[in-house]
PQR file with spaces between the fields and no chain letter, atoms N, CA, C, O and H, PARSE charges and radii, in Angstrom:
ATOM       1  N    UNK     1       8.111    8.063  -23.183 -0.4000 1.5000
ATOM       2  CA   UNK     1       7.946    7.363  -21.918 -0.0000 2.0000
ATOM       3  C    UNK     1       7.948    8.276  -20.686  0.5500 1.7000
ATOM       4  O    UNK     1       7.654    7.777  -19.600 -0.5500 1.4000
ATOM       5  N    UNK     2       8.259    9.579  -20.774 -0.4000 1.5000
ATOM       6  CA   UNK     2       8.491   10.135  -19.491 -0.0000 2.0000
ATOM       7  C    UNK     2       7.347   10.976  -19.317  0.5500 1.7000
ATOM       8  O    UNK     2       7.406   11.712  -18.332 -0.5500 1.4000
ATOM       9  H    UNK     2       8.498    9.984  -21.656  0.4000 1.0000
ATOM      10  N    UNK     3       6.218   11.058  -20.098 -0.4000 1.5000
ATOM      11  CA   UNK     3       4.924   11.377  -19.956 -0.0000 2.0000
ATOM      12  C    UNK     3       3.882    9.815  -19.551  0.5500 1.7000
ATOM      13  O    UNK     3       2.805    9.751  -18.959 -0.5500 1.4000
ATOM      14  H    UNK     3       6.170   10.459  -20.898  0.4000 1.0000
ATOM      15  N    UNK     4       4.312    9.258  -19.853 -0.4000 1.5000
ATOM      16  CA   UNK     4       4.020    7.819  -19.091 -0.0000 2.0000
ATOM      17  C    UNK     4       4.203    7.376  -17.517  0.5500 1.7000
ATOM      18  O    UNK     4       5.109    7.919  -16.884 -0.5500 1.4000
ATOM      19  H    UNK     4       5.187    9.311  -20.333  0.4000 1.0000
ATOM      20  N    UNK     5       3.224    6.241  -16.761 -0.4000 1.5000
ATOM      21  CA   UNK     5       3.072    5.840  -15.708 -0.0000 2.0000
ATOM      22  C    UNK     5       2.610    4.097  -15.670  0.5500 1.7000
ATOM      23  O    UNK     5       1.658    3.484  -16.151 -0.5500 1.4000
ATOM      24  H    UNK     5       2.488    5.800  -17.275  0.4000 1.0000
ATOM      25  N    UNK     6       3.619    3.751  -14.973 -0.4000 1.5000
ATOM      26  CA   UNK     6       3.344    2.327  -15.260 -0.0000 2.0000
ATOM      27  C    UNK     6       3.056    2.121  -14.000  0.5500 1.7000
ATOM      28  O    UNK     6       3.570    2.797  -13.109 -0.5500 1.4000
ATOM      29  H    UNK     6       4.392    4.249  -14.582  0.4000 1.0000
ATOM      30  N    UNK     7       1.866    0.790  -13.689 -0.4000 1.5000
ATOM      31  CA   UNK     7       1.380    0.479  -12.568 -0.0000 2.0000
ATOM      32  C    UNK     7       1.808   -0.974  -12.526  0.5500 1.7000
ATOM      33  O    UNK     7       1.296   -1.777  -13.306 -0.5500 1.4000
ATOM      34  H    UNK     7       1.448    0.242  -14.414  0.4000 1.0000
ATOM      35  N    UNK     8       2.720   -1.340  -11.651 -0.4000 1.5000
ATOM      36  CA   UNK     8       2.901   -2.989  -11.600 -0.0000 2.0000
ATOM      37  C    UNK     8       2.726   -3.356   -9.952  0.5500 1.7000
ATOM      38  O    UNK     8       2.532   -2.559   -9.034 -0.5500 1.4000
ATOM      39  H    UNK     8       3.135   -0.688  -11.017  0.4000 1.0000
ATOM      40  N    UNK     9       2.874   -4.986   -9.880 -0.4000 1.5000
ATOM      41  CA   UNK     9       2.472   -5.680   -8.362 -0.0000 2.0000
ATOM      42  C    UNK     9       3.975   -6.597   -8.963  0.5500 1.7000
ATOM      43  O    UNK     9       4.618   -7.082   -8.032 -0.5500 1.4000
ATOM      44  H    UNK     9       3.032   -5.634  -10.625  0.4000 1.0000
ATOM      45  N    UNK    10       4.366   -6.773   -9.913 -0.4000 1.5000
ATOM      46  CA   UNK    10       6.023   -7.629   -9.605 -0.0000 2.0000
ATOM      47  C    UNK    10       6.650   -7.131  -10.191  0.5500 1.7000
ATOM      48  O    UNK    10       6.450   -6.240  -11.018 -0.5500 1.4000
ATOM      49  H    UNK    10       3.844   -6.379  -10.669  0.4000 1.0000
ATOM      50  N    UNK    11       8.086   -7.936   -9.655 -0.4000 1.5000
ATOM      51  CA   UNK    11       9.165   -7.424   -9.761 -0.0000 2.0000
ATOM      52  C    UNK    11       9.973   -7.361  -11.284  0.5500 1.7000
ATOM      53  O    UNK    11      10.881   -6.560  -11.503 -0.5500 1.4000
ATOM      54  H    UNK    11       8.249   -8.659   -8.984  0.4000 1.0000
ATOM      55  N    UNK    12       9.357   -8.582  -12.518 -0.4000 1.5000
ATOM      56  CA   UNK    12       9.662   -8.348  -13.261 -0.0000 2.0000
ATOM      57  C    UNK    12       8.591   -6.904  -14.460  0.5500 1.7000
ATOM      58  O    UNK    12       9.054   -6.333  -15.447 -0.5500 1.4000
ATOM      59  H    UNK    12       8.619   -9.233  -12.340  0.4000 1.0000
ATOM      60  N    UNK    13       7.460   -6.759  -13.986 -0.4000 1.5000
ATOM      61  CA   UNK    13       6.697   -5.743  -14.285 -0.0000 2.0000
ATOM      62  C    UNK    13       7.870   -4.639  -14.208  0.5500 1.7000
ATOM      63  O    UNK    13       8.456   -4.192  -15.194 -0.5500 1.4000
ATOM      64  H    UNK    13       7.084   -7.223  -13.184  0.4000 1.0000
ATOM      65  N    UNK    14       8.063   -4.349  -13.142 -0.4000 1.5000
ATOM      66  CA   UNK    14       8.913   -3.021  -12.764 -0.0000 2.0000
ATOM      67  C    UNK    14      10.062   -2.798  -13.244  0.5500 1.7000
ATOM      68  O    UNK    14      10.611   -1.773  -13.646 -0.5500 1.4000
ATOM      69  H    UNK    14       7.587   -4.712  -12.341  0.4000 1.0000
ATOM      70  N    UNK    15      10.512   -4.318  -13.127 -0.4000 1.5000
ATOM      71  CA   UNK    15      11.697   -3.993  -14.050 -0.0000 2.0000
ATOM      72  C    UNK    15      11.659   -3.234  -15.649  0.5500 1.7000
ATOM      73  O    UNK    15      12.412   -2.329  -16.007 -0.5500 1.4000
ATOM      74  H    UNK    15      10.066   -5.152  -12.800  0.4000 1.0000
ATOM      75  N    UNK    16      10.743   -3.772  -16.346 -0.4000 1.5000
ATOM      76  CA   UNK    16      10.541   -4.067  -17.708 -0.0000 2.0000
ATOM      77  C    UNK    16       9.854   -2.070  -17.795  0.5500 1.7000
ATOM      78  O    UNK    16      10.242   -1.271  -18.648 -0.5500 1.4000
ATOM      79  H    UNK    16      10.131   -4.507  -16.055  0.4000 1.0000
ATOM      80  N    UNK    17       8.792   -1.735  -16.644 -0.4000 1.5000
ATOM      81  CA   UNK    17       8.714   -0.370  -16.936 -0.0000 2.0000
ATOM      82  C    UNK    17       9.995    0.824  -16.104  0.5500 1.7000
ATOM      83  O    UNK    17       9.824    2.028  -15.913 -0.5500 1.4000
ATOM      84  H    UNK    17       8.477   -2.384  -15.952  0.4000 1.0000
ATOM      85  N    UNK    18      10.883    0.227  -15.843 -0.4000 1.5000
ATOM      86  CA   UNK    18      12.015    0.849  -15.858 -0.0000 2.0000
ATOM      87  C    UNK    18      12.395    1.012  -16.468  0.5500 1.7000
ATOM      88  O    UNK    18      12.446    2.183  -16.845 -0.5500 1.4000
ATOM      89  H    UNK    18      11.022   -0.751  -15.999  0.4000 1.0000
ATOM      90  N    UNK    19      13.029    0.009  -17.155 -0.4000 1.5000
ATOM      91  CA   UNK    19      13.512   -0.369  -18.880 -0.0000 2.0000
ATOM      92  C    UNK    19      13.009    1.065  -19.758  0.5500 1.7000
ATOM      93  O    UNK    19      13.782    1.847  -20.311 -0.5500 1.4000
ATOM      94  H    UNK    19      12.988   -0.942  -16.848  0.4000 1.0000
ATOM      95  N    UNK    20      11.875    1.145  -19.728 -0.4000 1.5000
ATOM      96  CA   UNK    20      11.140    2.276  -20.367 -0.0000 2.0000
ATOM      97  C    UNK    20      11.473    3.235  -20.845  0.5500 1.7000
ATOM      98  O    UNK    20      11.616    3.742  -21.957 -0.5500 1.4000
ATOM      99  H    UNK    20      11.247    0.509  -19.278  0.4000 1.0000
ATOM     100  N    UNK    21      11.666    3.586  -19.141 -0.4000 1.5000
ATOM     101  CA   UNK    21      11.669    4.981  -18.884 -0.0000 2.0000
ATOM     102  C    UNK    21      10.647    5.665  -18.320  0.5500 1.7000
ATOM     103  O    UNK    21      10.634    6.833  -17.931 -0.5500 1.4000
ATOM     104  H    UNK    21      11.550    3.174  -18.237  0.4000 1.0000
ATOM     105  N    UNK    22       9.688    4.750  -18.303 -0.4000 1.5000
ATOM     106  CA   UNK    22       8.172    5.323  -17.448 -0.0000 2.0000
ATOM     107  C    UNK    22       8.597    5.817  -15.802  0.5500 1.7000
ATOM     108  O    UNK    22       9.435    5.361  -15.023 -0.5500 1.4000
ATOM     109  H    UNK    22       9.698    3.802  -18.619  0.4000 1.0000
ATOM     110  N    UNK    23       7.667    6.893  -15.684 -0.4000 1.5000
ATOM     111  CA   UNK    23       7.379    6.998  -14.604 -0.0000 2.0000
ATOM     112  C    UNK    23       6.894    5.470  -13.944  0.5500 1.7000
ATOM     113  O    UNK    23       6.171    4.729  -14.609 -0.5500 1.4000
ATOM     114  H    UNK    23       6.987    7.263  -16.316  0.4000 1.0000
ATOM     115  N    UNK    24       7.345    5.110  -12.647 -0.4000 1.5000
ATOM     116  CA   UNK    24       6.945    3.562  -12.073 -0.0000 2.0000
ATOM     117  C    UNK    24       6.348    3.619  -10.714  0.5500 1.7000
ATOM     118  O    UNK    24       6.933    4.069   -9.728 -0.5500 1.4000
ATOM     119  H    UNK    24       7.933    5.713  -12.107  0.4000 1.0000
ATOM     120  N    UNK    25       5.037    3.091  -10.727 -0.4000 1.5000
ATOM     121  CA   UNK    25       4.642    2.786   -9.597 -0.0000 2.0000
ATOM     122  C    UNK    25       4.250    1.489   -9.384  0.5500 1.7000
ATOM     123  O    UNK    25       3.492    0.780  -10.047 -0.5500 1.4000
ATOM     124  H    UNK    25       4.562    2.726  -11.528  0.4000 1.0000
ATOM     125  N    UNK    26       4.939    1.239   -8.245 -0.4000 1.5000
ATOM     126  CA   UNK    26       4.757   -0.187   -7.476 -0.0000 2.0000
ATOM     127  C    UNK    26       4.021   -0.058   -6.316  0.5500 1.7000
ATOM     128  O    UNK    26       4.151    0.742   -5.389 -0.5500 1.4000
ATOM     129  H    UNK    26       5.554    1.814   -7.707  0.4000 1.0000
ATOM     130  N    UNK    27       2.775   -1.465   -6.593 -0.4000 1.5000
ATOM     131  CA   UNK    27       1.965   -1.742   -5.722 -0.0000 2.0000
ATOM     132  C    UNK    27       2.191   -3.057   -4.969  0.5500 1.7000
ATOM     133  O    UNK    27       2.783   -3.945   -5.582 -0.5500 1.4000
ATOM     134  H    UNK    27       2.669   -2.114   -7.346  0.4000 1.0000
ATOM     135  N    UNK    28       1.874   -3.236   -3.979 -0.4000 1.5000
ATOM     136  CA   UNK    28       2.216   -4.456   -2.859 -0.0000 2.0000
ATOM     137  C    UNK    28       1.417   -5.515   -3.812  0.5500 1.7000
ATOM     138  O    UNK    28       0.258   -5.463   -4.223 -0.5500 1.4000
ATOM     139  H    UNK    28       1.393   -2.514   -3.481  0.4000 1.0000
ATOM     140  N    UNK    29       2.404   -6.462   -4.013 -0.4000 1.5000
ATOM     141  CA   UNK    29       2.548   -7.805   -4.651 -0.0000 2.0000
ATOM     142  C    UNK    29       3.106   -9.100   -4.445  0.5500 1.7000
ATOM     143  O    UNK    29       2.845   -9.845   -3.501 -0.5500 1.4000
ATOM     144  H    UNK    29       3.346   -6.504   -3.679  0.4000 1.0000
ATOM     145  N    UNK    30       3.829   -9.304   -5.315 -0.4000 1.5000
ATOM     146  CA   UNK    30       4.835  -10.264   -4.692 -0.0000 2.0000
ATOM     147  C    UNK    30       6.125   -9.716   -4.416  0.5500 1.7000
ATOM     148  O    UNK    30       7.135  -10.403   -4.569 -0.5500 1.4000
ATOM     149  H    UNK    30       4.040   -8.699   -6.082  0.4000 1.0000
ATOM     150  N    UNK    31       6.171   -8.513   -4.016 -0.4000 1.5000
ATOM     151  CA   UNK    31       7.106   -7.629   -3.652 -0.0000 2.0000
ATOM     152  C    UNK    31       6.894   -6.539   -3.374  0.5500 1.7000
ATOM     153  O    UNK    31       5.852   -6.199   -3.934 -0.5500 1.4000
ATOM     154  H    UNK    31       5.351   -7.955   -3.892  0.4000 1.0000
ATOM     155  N    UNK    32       7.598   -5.213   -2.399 -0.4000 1.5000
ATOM     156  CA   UNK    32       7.501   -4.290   -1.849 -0.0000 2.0000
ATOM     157  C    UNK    32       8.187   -3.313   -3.154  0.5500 1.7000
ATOM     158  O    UNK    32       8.028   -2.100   -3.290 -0.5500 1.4000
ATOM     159  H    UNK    32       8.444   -5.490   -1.944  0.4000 1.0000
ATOM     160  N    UNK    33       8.876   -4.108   -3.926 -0.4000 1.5000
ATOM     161  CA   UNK    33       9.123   -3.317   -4.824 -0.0000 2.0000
ATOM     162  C    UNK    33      10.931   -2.145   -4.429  0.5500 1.7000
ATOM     163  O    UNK    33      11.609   -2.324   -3.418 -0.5500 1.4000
ATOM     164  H    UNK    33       9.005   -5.093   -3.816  0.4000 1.0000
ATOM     165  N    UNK    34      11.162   -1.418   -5.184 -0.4000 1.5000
ATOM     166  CA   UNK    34      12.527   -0.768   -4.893 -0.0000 2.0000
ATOM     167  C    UNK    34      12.130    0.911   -4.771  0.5500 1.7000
ATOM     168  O    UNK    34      11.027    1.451   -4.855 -0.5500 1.4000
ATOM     169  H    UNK    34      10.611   -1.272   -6.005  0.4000 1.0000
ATOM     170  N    UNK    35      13.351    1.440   -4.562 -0.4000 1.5000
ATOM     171  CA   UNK    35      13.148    3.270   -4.888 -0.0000 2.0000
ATOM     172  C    UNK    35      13.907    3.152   -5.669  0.5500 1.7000
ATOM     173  O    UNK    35      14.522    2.186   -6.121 -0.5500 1.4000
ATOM     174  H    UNK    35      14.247    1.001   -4.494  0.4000 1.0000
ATOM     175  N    UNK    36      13.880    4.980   -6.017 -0.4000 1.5000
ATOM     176  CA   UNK    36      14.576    5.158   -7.123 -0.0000 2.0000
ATOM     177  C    UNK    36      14.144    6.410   -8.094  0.5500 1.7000
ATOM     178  O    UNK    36      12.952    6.631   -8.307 -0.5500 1.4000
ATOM     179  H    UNK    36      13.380    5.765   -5.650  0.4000 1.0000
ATOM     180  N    UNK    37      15.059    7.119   -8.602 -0.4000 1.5000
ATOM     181  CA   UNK    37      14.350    8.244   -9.542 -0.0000 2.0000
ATOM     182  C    UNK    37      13.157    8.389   -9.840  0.5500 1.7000
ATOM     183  O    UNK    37      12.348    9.256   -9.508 -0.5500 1.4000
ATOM     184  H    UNK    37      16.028    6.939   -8.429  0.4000 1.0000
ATOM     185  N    UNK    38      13.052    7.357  -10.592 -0.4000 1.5000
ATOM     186  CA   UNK    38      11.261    7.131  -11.258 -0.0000 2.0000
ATOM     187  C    UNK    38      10.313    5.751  -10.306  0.5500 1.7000
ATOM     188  O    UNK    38       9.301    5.165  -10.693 -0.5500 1.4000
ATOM     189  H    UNK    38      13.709    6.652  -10.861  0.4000 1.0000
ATOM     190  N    UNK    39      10.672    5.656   -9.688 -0.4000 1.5000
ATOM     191  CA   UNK    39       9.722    4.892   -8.304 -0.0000 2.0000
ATOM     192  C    UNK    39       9.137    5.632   -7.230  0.5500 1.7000
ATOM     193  O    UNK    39       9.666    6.333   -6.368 -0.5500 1.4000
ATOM     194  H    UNK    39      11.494    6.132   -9.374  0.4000 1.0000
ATOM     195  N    UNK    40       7.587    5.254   -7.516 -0.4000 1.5000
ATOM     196  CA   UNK    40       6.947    5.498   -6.371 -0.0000 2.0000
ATOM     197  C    UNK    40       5.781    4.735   -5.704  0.5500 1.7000
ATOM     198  O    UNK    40       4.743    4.584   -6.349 -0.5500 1.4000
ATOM     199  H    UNK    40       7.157    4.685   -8.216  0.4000 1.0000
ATOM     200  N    UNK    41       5.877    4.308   -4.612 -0.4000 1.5000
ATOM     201  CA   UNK    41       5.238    3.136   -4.168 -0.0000 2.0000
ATOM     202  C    UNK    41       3.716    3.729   -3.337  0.5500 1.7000
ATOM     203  O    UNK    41       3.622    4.874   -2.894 -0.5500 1.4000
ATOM     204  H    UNK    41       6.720    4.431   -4.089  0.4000 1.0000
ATOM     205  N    UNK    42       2.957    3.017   -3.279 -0.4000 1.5000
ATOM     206  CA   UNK    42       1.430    2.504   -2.847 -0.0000 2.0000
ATOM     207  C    UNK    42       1.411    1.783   -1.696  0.5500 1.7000
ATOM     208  O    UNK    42       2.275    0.950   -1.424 -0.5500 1.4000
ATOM     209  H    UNK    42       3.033    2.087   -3.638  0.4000 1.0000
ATOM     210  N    UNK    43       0.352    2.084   -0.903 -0.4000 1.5000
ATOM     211  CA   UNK    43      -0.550    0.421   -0.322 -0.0000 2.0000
ATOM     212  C    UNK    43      -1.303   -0.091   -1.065  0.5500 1.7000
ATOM     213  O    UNK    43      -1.365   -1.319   -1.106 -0.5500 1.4000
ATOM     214  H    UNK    43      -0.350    2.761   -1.124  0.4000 1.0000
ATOM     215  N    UNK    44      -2.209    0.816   -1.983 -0.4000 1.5000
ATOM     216  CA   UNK    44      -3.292    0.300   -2.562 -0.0000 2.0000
ATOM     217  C    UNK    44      -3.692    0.947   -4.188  0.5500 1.7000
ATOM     218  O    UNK    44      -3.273    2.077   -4.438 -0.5500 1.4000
ATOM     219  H    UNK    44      -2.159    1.814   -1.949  0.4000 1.0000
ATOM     220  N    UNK    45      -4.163    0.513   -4.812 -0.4000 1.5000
ATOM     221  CA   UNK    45      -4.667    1.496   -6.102 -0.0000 2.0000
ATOM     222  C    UNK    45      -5.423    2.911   -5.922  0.5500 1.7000
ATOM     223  O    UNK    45      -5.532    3.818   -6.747 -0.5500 1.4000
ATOM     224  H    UNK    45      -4.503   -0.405   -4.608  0.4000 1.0000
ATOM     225  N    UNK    46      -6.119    2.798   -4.045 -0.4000 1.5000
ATOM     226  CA   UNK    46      -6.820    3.379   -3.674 -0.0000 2.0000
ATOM     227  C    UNK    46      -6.340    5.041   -3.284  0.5500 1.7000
ATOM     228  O    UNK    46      -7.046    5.986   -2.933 -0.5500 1.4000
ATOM     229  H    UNK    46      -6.030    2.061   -3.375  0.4000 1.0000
ATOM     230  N    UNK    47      -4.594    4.946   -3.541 -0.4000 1.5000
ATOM     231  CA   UNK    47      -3.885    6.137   -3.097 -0.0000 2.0000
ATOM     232  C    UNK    47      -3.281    6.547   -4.658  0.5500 1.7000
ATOM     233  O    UNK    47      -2.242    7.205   -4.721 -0.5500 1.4000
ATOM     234  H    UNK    47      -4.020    4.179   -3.826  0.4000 1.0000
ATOM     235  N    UNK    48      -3.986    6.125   -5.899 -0.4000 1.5000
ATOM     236  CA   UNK    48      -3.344    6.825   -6.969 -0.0000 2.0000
ATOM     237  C    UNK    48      -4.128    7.578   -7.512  0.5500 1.7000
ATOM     238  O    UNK    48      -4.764    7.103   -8.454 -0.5500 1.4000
ATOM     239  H    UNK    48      -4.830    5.590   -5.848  0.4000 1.0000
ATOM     240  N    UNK    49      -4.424    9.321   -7.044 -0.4000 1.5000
ATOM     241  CA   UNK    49      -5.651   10.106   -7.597 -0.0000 2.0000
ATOM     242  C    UNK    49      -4.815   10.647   -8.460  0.5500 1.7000
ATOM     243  O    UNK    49      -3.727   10.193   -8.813 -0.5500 1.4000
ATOM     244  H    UNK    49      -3.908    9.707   -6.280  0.4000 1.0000
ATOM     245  N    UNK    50      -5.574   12.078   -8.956 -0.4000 1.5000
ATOM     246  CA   UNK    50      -4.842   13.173  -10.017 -0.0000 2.0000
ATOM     247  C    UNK    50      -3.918   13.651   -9.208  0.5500 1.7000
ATOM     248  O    UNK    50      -2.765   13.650   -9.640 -0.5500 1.4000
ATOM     249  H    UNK    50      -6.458   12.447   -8.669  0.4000 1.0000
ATOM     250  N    UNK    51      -4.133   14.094   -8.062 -0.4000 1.5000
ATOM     251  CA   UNK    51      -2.715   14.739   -7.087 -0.0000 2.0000
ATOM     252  C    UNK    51      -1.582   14.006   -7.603  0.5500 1.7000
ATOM     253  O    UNK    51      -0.647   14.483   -8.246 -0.5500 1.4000
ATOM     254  H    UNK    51      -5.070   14.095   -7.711  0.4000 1.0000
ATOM     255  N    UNK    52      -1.829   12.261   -7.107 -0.4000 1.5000
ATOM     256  CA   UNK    52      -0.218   11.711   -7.255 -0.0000 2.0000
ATOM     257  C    UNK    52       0.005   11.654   -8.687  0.5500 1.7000
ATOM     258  O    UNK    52       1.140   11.246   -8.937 -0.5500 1.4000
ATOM     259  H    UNK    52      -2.588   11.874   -6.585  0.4000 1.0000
ATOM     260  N    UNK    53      -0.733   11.941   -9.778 -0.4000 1.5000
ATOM     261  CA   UNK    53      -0.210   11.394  -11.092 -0.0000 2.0000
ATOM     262  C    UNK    53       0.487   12.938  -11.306  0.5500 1.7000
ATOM     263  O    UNK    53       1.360   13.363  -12.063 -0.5500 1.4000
ATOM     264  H    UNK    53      -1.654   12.272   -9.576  0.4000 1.0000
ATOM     265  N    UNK    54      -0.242   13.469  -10.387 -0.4000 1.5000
ATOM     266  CA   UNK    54       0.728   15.316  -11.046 -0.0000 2.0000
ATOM     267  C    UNK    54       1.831   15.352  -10.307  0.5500 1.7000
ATOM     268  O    UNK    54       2.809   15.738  -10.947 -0.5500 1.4000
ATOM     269  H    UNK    54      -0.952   13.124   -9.772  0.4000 1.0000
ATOM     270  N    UNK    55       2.064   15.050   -9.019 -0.4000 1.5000
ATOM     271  CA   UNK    55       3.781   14.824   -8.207 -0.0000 2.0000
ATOM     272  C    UNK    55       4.538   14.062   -9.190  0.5500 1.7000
ATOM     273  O    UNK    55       5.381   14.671   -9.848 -0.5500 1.4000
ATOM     274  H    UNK    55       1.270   14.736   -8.499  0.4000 1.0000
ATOM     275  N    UNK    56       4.359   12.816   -9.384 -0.4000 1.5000
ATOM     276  CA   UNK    56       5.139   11.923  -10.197 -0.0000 2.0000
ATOM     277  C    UNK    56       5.218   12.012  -11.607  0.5500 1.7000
ATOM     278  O    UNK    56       6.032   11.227  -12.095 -0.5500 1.4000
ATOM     279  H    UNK    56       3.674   12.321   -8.849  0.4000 1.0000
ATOM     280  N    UNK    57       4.350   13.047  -12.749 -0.4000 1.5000
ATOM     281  CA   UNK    57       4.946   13.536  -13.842 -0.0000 2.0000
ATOM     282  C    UNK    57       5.642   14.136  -13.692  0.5500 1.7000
ATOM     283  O    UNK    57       6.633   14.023  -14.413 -0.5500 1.4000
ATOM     284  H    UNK    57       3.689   13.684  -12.353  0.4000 1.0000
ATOM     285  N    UNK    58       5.616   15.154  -12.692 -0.4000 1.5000
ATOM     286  CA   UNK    58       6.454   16.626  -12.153 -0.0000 2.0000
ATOM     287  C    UNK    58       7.893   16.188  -12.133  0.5500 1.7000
ATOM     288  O    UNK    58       8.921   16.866  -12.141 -0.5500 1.4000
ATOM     289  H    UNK    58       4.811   15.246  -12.106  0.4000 1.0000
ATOM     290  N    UNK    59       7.702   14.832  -12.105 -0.4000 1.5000
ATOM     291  CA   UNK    59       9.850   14.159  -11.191 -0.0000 2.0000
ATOM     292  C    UNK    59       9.654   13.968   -9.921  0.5500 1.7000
ATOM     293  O    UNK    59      10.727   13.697   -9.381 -0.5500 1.4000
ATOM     294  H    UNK    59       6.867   14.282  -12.098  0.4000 1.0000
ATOM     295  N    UNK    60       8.579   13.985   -9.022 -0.4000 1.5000
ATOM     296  CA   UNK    60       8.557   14.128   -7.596 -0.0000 2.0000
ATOM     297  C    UNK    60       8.170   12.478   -7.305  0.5500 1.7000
ATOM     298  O    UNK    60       7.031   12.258   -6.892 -0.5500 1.4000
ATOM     299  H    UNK    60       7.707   14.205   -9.460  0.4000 1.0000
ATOM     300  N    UNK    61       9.189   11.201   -7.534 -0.4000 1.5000
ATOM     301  CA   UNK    61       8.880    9.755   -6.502 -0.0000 2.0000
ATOM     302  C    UNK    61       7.973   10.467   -5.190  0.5500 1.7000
ATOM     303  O    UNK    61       8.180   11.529   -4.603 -0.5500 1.4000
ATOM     304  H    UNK    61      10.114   11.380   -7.870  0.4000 1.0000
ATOM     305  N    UNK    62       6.826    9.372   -4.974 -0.4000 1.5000
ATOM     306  CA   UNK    62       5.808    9.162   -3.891 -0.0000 2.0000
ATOM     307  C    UNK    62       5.982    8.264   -3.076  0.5500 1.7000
ATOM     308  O    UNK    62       5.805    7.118   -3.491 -0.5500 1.4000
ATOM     309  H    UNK    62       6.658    8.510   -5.450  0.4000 1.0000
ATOM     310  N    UNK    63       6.289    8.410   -1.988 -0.4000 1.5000
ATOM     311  CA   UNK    63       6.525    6.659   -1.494 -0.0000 2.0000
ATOM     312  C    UNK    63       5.495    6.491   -0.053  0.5500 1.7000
ATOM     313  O    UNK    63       5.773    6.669    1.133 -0.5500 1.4000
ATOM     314  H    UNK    63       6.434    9.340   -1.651  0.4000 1.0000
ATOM     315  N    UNK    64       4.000    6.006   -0.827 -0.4000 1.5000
ATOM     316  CA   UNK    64       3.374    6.307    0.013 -0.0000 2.0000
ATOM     317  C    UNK    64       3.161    5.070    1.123  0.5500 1.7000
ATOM     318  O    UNK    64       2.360    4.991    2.054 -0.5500 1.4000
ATOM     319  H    UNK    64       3.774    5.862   -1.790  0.4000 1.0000
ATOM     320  N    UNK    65       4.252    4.075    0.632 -0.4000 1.5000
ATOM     321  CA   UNK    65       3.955    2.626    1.347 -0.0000 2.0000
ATOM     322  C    UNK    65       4.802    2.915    2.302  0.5500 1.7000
ATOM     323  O    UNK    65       4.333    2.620    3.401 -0.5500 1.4000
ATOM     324  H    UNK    65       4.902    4.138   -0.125  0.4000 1.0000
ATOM     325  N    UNK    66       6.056    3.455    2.358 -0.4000 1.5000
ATOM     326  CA   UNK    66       7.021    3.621    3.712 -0.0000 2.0000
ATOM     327  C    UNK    66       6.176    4.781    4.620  0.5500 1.7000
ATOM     328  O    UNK    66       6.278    4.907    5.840 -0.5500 1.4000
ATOM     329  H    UNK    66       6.437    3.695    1.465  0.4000 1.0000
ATOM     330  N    UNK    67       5.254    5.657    3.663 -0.4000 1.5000
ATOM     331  CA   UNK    67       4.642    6.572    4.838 -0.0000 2.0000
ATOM     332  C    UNK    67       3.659    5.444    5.814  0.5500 1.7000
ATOM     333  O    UNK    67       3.785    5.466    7.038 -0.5500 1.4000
ATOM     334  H    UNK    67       5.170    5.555    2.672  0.4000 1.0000
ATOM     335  N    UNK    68       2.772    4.561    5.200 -0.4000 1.5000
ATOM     336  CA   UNK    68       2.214    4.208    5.670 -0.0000 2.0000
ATOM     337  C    UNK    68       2.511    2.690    6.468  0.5500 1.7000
ATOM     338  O    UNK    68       1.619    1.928    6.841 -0.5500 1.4000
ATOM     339  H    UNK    68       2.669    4.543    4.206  0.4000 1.0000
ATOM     340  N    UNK    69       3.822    2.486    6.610 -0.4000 1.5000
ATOM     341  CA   UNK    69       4.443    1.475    7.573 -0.0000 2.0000
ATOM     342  C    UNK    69       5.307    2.180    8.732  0.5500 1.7000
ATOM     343  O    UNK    69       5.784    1.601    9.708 -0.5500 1.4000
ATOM     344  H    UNK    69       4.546    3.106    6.307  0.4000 1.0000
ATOM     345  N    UNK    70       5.412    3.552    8.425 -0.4000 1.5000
ATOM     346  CA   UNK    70       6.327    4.100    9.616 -0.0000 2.0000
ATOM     347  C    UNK    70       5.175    5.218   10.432  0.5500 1.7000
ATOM     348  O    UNK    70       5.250    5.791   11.520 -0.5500 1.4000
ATOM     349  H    UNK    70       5.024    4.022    7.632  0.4000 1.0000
ATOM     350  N    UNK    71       4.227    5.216    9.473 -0.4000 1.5000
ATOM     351  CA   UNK    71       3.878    6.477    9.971 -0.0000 2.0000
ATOM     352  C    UNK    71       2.056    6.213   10.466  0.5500 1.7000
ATOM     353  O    UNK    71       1.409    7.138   10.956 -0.5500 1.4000
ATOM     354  H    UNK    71       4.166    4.751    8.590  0.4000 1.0000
């Protein structure tokens, strides 16, 4: 699982690829979703290239939804 990446929009999705052990990315759904070791959040599908899949195998959480509400 820790060569793994799970893509969910709820909250029980995320839970369940926590559970895992997957790497987790949460997309705006019916929730904003949490942080966390293996969490890293989106606005869109449109911000998950090869860059972010190589930060977030690496161990490096992305949290590109708080960049893009504060920033």
């Amino acid at each position: 699982p820790r060569d793994c990446v799970a893509v969910e929009d709820s909250l029980p999705g995320m839970t369940a690829a926590l559970a895992s052990g997957a790497h987790t990315v949460v997309v705006p759904g019916s929730h904003n979703g949490g942080t966390g070791d293996n969490v890293s959040r989106v606005s869109s599908l449109s911000d998950i290239t090869e860059d972010f899949y190589a930060r977030i195998l690496s161990g490096t959480p992305v949290d590109l939804l708080a960049d893009s509400i504060h920033g």
